[in-house]
N, C-alpha and C positions, 0 to 999 in steps of 0.2 A: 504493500500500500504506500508505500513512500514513495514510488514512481509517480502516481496518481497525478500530482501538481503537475509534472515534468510530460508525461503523457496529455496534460489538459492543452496546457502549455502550447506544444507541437501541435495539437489539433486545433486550437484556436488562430496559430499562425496562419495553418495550410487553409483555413476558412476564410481568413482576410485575405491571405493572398490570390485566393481565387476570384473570390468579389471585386478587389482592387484591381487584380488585374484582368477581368471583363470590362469593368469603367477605363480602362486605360485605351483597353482594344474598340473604346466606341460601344459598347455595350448600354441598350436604356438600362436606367438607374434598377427596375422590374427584372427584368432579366440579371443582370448581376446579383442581385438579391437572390433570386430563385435556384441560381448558380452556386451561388455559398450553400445555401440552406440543402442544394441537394450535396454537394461536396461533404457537408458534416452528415447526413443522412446515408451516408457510402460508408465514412470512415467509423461511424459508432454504429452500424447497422441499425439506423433507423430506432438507437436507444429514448434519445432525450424525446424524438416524434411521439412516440406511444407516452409519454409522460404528458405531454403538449395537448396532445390529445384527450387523456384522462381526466386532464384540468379542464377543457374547457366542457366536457360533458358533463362534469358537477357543479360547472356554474350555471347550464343550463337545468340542471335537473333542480336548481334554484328555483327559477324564473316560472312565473305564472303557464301552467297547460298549453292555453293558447299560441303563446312564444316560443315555444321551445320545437326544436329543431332535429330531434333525434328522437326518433321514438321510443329507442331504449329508457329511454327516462320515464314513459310513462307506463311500463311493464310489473310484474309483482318483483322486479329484484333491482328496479331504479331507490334510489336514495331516499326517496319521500315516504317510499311503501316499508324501508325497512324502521321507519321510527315510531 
């Protein structure tokens, strides 16, 4: 676990450097963005996405029936039903 920082580190690098160097090459500002976010999504295989993910389905499973967006949320094992 001591590497952890030094691994964050290098991936954090190789993410900007992809981004930055899309805006370099002419890249709209969207596309570079999409570029990093898949670049980290390659090299953590798509960890922190499913985290990203998780969080925003429990803030919808907040949100009033109407608004919400995922129907898993209004199922018997969404977050409302288990309280």
């Amino acid at each position: 676990m001591s590497l952890a920082p030094a691994v964050g580190i290098v991936l954090g690098v190789a993410v900007a450097t992809a981004g930055l160097g899309l805006r370099a090459l002419g890249a709209p500002l969207l596309l570079a963005a999409v570029g990093a976010v898949a670049i980290a999504a390659i090299l953590t295989r798509g960890l922190h996405l499913d985290g990203l993910a998780d969080t925003g389905q429990m803030a919808s499973a907040l949100m009033p029936t109407g608004r919400r967006r995922w129907p898993s949320c209004d199922g018997p094992t969404s977050v409302r039903s288990a309280s």
